[in-house]
ROLO-962823 format. One line per 3 residues: number of its first residue (from 1); their letters; for each residue z, x, y of C-alpha. Coordinates in Angstrom, 3 decimals, padded with zeros to 6 digits. Each point is the difference from the previous one (the first is absolute). Example, Ala and Ser with C-alpha at 12.3 -4.5 7.8 and 13.67 -1.06 7.14 Angstrom:
REM ROLO-962823
1	AS	007.800:012.300:-004.500  -000.660:001.370:003.440
END
This chain:
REM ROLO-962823
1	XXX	011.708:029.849:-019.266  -001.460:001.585:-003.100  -003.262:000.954:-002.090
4	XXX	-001.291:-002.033:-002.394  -003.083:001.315:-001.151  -002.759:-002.336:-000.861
7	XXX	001.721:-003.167:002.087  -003.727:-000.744:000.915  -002.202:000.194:-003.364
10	XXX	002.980:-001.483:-001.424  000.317:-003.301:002.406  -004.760:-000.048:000.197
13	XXX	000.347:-000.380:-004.010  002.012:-002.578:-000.247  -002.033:-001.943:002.683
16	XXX	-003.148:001.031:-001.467  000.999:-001.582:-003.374  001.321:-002.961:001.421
19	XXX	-001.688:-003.425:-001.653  000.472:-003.121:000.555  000.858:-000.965:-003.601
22	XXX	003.023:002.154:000.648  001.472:-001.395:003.081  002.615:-002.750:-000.650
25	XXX	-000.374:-003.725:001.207  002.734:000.461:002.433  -001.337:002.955:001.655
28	XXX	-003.416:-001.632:-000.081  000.795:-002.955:001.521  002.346:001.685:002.907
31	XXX	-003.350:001.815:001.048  -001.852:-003.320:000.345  002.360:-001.246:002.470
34	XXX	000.105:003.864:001.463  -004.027:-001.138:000.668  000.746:-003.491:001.335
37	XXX	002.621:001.279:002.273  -002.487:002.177:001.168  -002.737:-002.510:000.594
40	XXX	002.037:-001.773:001.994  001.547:002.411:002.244  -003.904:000.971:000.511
43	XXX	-000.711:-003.646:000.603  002.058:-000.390:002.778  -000.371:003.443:001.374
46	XXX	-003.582:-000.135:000.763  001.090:-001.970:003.084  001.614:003.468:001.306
49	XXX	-001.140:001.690:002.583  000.494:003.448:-001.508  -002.497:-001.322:-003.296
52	XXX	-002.474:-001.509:002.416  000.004:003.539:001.905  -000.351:001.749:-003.055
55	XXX	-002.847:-001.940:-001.177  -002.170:000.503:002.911  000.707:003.453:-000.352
58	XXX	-002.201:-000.092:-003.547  -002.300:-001.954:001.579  -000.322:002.979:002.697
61	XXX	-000.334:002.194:-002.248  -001.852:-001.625:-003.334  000.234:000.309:-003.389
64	XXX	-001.913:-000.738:-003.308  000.644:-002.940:-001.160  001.435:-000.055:-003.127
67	XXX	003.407:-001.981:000.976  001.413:-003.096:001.736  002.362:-000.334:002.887
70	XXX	002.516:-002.229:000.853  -001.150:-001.534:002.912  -003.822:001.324:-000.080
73	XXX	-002.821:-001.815:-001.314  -001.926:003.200:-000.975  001.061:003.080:-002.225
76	XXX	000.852:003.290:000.393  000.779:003.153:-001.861  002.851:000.220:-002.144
79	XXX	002.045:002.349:002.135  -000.674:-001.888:002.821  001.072:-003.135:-001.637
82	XXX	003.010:001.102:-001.542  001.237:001.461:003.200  -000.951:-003.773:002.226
85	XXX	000.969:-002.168:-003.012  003.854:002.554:-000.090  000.697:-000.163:003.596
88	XXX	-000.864:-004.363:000.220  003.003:-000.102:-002.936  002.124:002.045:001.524
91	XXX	-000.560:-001.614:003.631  002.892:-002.461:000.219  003.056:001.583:-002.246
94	XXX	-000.724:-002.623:-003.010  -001.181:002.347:-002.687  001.954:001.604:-002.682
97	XXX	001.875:002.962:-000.509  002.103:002.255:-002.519  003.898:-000.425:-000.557
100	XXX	000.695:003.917:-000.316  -003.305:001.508:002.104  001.419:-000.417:003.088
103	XXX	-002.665:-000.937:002.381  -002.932:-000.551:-002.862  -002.117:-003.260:000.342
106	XXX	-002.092:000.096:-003.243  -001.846:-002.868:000.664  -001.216:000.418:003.272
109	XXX	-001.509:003.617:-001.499  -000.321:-000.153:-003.745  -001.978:-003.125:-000.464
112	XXX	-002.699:000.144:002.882  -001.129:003.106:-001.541  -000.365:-001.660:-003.089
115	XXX	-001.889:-002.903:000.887  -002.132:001.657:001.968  -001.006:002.401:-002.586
118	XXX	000.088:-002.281:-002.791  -002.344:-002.581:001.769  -002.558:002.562:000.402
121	XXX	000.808:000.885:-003.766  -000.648:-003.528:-001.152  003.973:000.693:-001.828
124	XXX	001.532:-002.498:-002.031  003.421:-001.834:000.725  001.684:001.931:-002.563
127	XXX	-001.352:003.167:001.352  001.362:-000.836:003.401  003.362:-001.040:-000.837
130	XXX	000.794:003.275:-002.250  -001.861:002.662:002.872  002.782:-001.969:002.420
133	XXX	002.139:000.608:-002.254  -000.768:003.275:-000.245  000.318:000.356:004.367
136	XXX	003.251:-001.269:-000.080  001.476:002.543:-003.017  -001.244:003.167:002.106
139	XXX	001.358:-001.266:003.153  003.086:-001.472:-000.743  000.827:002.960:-002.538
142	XXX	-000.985:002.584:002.717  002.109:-002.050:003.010  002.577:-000.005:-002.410
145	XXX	000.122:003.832:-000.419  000.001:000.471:003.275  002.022:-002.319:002.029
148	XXX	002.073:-000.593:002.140  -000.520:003.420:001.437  -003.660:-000.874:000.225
151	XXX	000.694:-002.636:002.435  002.662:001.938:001.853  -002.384:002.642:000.872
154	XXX	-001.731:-002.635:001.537  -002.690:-000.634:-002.331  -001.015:-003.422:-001.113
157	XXX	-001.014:-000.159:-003.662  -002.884:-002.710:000.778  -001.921:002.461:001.449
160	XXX	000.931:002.791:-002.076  000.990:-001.194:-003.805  -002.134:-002.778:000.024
163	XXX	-003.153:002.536:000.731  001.368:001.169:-003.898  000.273:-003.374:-001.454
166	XXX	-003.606:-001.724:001.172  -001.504:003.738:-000.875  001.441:-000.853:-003.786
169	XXX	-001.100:-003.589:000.024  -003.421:000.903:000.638  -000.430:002.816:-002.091
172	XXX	001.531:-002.683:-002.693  -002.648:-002.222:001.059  -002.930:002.737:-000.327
175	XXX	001.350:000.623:-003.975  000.481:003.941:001.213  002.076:002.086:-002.491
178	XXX	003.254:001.428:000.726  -001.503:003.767:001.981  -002.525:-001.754:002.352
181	XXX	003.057:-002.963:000.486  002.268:002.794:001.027  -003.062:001.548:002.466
184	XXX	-000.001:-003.372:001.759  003.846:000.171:000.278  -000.469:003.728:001.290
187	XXX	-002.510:-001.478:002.426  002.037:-002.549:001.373  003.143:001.825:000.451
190	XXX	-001.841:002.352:002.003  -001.467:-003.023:001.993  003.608:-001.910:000.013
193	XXX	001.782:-000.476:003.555  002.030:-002.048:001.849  003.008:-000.106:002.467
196	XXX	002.188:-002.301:001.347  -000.135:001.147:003.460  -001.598:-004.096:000.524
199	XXX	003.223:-001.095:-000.063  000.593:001.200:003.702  -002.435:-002.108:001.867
202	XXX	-001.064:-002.334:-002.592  -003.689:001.086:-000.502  -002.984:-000.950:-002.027
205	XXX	000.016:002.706:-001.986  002.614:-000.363:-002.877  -002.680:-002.843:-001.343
208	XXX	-002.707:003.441:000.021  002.310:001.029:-002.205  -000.337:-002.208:-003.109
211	XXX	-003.955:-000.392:001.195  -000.357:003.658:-000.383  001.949:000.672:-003.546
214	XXX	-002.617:-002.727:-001.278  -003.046:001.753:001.514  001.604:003.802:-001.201
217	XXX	000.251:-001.338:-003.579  -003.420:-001.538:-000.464  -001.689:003.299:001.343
220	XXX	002.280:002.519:-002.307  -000.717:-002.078:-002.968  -003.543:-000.029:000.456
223	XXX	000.333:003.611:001.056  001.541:000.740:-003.012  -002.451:-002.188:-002.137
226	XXX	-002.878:002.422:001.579  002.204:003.024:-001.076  001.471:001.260:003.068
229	XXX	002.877:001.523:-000.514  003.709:-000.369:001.168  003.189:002.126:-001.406
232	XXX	001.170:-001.771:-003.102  003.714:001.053:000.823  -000.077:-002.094:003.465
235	XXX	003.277:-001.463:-000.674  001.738:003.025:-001.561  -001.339:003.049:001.539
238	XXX	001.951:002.185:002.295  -002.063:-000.787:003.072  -000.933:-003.499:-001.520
241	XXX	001.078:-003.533:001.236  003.579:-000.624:-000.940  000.685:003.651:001.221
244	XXX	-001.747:-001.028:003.502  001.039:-003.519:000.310  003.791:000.005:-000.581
247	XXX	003.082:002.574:000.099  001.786:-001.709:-002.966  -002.557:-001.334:-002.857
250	XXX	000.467:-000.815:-003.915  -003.262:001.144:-001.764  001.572:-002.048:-003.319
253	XXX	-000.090:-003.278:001.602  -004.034:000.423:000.152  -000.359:000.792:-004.005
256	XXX	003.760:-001.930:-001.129  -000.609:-003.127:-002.446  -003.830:000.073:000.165
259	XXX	-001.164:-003.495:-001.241  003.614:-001.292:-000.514  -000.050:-001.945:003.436
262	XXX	-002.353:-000.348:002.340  000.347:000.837:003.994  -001.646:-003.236:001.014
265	XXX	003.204:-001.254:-001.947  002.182:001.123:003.073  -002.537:-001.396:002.482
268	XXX	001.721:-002.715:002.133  -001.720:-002.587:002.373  000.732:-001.006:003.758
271	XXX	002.070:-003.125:000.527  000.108:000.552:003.776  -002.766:001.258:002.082
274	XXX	001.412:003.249:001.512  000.835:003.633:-001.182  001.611:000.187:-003.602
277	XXX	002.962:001.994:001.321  001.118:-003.026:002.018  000.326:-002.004:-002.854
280	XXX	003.637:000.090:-000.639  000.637:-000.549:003.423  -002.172:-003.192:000.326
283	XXX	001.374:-001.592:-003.612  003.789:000.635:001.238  -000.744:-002.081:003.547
286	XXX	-001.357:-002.587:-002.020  002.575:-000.375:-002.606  002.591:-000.216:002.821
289	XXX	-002.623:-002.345:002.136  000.642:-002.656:-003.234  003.862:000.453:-000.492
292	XXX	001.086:-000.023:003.794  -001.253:-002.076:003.128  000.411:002.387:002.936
295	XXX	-002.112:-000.465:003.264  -001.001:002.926:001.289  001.962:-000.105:003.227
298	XXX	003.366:000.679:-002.209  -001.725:003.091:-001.390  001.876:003.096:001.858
301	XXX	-002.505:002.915:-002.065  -001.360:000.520:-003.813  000.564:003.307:-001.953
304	XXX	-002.639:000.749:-002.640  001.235:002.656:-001.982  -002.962:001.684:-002.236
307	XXX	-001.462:003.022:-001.153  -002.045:002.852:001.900  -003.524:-001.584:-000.444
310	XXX	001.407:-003.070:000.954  002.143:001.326:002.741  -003.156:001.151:002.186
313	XXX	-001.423:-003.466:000.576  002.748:-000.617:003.113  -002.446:-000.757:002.948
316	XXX	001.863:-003.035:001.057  -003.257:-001.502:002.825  -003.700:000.724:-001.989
319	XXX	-003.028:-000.371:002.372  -002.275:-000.668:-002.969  000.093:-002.121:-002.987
322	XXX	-000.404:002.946:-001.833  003.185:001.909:000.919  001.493:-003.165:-000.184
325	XXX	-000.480:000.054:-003.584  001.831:003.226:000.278  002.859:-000.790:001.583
328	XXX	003.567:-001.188:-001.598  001.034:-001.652:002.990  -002.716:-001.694:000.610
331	XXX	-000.643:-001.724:-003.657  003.998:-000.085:-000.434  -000.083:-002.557:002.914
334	XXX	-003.461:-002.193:-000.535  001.660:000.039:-003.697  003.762:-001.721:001.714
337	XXX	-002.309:-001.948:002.185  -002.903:-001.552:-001.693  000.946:000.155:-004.152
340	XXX	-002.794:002.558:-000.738  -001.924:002.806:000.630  -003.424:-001.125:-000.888
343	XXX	-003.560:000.852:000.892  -000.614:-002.728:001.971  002.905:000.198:002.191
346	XXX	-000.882:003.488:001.776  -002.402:-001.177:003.057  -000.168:001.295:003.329
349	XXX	002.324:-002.637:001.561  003.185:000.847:-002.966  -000.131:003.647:002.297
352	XXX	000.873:-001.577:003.022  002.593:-002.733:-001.614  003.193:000.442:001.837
355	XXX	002.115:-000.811:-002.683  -001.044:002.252:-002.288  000.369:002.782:002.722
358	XXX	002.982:-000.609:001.259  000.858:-000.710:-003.836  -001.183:003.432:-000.964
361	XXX	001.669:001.836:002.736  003.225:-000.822:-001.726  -000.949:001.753:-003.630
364	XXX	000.889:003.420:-000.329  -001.569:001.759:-002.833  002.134:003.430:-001.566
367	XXX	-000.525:002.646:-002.706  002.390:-000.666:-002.421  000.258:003.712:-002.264
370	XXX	001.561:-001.675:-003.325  -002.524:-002.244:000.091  -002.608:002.404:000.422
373	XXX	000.876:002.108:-002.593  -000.261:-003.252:-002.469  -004.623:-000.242:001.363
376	XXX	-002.264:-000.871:-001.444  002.086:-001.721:-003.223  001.867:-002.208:002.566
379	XXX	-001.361:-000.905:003.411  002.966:-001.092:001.189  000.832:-001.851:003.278
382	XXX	002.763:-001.155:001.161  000.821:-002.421:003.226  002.220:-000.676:002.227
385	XXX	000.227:-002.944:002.069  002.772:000.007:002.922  000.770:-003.399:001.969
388	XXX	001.525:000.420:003.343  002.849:-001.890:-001.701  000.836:002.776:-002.332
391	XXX	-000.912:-001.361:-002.902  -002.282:002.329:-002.163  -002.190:-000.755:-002.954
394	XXX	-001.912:002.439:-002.301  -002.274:-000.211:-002.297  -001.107:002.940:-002.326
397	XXX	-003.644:-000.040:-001.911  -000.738:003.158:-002.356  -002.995:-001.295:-001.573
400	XXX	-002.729:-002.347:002.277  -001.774:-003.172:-000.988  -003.716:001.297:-001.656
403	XXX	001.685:003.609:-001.492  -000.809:000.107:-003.875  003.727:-000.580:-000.888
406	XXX	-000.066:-002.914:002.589  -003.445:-001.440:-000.302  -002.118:-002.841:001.449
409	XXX	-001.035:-002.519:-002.270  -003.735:-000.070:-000.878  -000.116:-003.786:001.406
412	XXX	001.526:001.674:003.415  -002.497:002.729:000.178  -002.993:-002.190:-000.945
415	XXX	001.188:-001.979:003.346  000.085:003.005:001.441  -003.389:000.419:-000.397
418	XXX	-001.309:-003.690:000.479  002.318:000.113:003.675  -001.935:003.074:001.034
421	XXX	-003.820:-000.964:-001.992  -000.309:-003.083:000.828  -000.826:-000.371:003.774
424	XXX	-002.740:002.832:-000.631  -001.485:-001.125:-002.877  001.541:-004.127:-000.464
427	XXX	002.826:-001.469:-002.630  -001.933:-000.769:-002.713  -002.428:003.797:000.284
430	XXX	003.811:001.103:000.299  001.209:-001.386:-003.108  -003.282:000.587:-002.179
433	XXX	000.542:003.911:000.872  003.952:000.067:-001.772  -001.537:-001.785:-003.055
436	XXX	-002.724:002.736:-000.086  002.077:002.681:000.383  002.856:-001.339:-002.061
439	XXX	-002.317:-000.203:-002.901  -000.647:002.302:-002.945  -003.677:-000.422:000.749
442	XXX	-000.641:-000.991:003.705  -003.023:-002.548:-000.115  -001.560:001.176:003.468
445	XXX	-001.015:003.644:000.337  002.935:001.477:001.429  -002.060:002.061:002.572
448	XXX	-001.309:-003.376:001.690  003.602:-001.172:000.897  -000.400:003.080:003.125
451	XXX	-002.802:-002.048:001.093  001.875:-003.126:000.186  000.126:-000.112:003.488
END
């Protein structure tokens, strides 16, 4: 821990002065398929019961309408709709997140708050992509800083560093200067929160937490656009964020290589529909599931080896779909079992499918302290299988399928998107939307693909 005067100003310039002109074609394109990932993650998670409880809840209780809504046919403010439009892409565990932040989902908070702003705005493409941009640099920077111990005090940075990044895209969006950027930051931190006491029954609420970093960023931006005022050492100061947030932070990793890469850079993308800390976990069963042919009868137990964030997600019988997204045992088994851990396989009926339970009785899941100490720039697991004839077979995976080092292809996240689009919105709407947002200049407003449905 240490003082670095200025971390704030320093990090609000440098997004204040950020143009498009200046972002490379690399980085530009990884934030269109940041936005496609997103649309489709919202796509499908209209159909959740936590989005459709969260949109009657702004139909309770109104709203100007200056906005659109997944899933609504009329507007509403831009708060509102930031916060809706965050928790719908964050419903079903298909949205992005950051390879260092542990527990930051950029997309499911960063972008909602842009496109609801910007479509009240009128902004252009270009002016989108670079205030995302924008999000994704404060958050990712600041969940750097910050974590791990961030998340082992129990906080979860969607709720929390997010409420930094979407304040930054916004005030990007809104052309403010570097002082009134670093307001809205002061704002937001104030406004950030976010724990991961969910994790114990499973409840709604961790998806309030990426709807709620959307809606806290929109309102300190335009706060700050009005010229309220927030402390411009937020980050820094000694009763500021980092300070409050985590017991062991790195105030250089916010300010570090400004401009030389790009956070959205170390963004990585969901292969498998479930936590990202059970990644390793999942892509070890499977590589095993295609070398050997074991039925599951000859299976004695499984030994996932992993780090601490990982470690926690041991409930071996989930009641809900939900914690069954949370639970190693669970997706280590319906990964042996059925090839994948997709979307469409979590129903009602997979909870109650005796094979997988018995299957998931047998996994153990343990804390292993070297690998640990190697988070976040490994997220290593390693498994065991026994048979009850002795015979043991391991498979070790440091790096998971979709991690920037390891990435999905751009064909195998644009059918990502078209498996979860296209039976809201049809195959051919489905495929029309990746050329549009694939494209240097999209040639359908990009505020009516919300309204698709």
């Amino acid at each position: 821990m240490q003082y670095e005067e200025k971390t704030t100003l320093i990090i609000c310039e440098f997004i204040s002065h950020l143009k498009y002109e200046n972002i490379s074609y690399p980085v530009i394109e990884k934030t269109r398929i940041c936005l496609l990932d997103y649309l489709g993650a919202s796509f499908v998670g209209m159909q959740s019961q936590e989005a459709a409880l969260v949109r009657e809840y702004v139909r309770t209780i109104g709203g100007k309408p200056q906005s659109s809504v997944f899933g609504m046919a009329e507007k509403t403010s831009m708060p509102l709709a930031a916060q809706v439009n965050g928790v719908t892409c964050h419903a079903y565990e298909l949205d992005d997140a950051h390879r260092y932040a542990t527990g930051l989902h950029p997309g499911a908070t960063i972008i909602p708050a842009v496109l609801a702003l910007g479509e009240h705005l009128s902004s252009s493409w270009h002016d989108l992509l670079v205030a995302i941009v924008a999000g994704y640099e404060m958050a990712g920077r600041v969940g750097r800083a910050i974590n791990p111990s961030h998340r082992y005090r129990g906080f979860h940075s969607t709720g929390t560093v997010a409420s930094l990044g979407a304040a930054a895209a916004c005030s990007r969006l809104l052309g403010l200067g570097a002082e009134k950027t670093a307001w809205a930051a002061g704002i937001a931190g104030s406004s950030a929160g976010g724990i991961f006491a969910f994790l114990a029954e499973g409840s709604m609420n961790k998806l309030l937490h990426a709807g709620s970093a959307a809606l806290n960023g929109v309102n300190a931006a335009l706060l700050a656009q009005k010229g309220f005022t927030g402390p411009t050492s937020v980050l820094e100061g000694k009763e500021g964020f980092c300070r409050a947030f985590s017991d062991d932070y790195d105030l250089q990793k916010i300010t570090r290589a400004l401009g030389g890469r790009y956070e959205i850079e170390d963004t990585y993308f969901k292969r498998h529909a479930s936590c990202g800390q059970a990644f390793g976990a999942i892509d070890a069963i499977l590589e095993m599931r295609e070398e050997i042919k074991v039925d599951q009868s000859e299976i004695r137990r499984i030994t996932v080896y992993t780090f601490r964030a990982a470690a926690v997600l041991d409930q071996k019988q989930p009641d809900t779909i939900r914690r069954a997204k949370f639970s190693i045992p669970f997706v280590t088994a319906l990964a042996l079992l059925k090839g994948r851990v997709g979307h469409f396989d979590f129903t009602t009926a997979l909870l109650q499918d005796s094979d997988i339970i018995a299957l998931a009785d047998k996994v153990e899941v343990l804390e292993d302290e070297g690998i640990s100490s190697n988070f976040p720039e490994k997220r290593t697991a390693v498994v065991t299988l026994e048979l009850l004839d002795g015979t043991i077979v391991s498979r070790k995976v440091d790096i998971p399928r979709g991690m920037p080092e390891n990435p999905l292809s751009t064909e195998e996240l644009t059918d990502k998107f078209t498996e979860l689009s296209s039976s809201m919105v049809g195959l051919k709407r489905s495929k029309w939307i990746v050329k549009c947002v694939l494209s240097d200049e999209p040639e359908e407003n990009i505020y009516s693909l919300m309204s698709s449905v």
